[in-house]
C-alpha positions in Angstrom: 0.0 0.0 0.0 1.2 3.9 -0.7 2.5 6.0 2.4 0.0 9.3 2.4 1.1 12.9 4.0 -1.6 15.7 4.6 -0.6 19.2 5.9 -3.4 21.9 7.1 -3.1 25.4 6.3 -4.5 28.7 6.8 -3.7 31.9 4.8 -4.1 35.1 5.6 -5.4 36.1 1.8 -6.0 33.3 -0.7 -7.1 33.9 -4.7 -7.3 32.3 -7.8 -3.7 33.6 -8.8 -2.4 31.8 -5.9 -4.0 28.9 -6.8 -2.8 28.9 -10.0 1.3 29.6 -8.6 0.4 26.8 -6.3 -0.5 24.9 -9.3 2.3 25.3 -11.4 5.1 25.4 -8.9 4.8 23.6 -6.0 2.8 20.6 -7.0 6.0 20.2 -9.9 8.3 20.4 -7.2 6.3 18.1 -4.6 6.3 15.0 -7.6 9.9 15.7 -7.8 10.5 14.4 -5.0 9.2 10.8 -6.0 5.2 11.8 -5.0 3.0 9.3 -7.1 -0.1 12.2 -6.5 -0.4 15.8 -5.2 -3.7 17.3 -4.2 -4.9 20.4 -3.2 -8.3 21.0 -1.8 -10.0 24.4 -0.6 -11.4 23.3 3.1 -12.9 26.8 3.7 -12.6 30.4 2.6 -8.4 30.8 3.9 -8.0 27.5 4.6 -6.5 24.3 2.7 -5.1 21.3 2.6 -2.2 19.4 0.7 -2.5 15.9 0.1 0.9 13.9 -1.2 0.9 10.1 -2.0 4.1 8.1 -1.8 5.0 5.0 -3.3 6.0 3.9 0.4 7.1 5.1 3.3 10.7 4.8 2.7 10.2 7.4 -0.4 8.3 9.6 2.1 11.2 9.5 4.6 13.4 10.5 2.0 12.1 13.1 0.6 10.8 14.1 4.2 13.7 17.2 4.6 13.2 18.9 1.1 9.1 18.4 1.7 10.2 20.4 4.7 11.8 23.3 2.6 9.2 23.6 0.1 6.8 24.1 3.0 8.9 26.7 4.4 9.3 28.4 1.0 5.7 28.4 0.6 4.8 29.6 4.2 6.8 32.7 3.0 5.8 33.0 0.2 2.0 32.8 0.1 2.2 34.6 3.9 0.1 31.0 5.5 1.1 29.0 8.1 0.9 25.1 8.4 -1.7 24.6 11.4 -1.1 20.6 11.2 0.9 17.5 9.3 -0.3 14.1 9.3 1.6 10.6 7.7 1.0 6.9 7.5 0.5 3.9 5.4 -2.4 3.5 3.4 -5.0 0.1 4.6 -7.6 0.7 2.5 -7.6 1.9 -1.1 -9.9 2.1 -4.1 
């Protein structure tokens, strides 16, 4: 089964253009890091939420300290702050 990682955030101002940079620069550089899938939902008006599945865990774990620095770069960038991350291995899949 895949290894998944979901991170919580909140913004302080959120539009479509930052959706769109979101888009085209972060999910690239997420999936270079080995993801299989990057997703990126609206849960509320300034709030979101990043969803990443990994082959395994072992992909996860290694790609664990630049995940790290993209999130970083991003915080700064979009001026949002990561309110929660959550990993594990998959049980159930369809």
């Amino acid at each position: 089964m895949s290894f998944i990682t979901v991170s919580h955030w909140e913004a302080k101002t959120w539009n479509k253009e930052d959706e769109t940079k979101a888009t085209e620069k972060y999910v690239p550089m997420i999936m270079s890091m080995g993801a299989k899938s990057v997703k990126m939902c609206k849960t509320d008006e300034l709030n979101f939420m990043v969803i990443t599945e990994w082959s395994n865990g072992q992909v996860a774990k290694e790609a664990a300290d630049k995940i790290a620095s993209i999130r970083e770069q991003a915080s700064e960038e979009f001026d949002n702050i990561m309110i929660s991350s959550h990993a594990g291995e998959t049980f159930a899949s369809n």
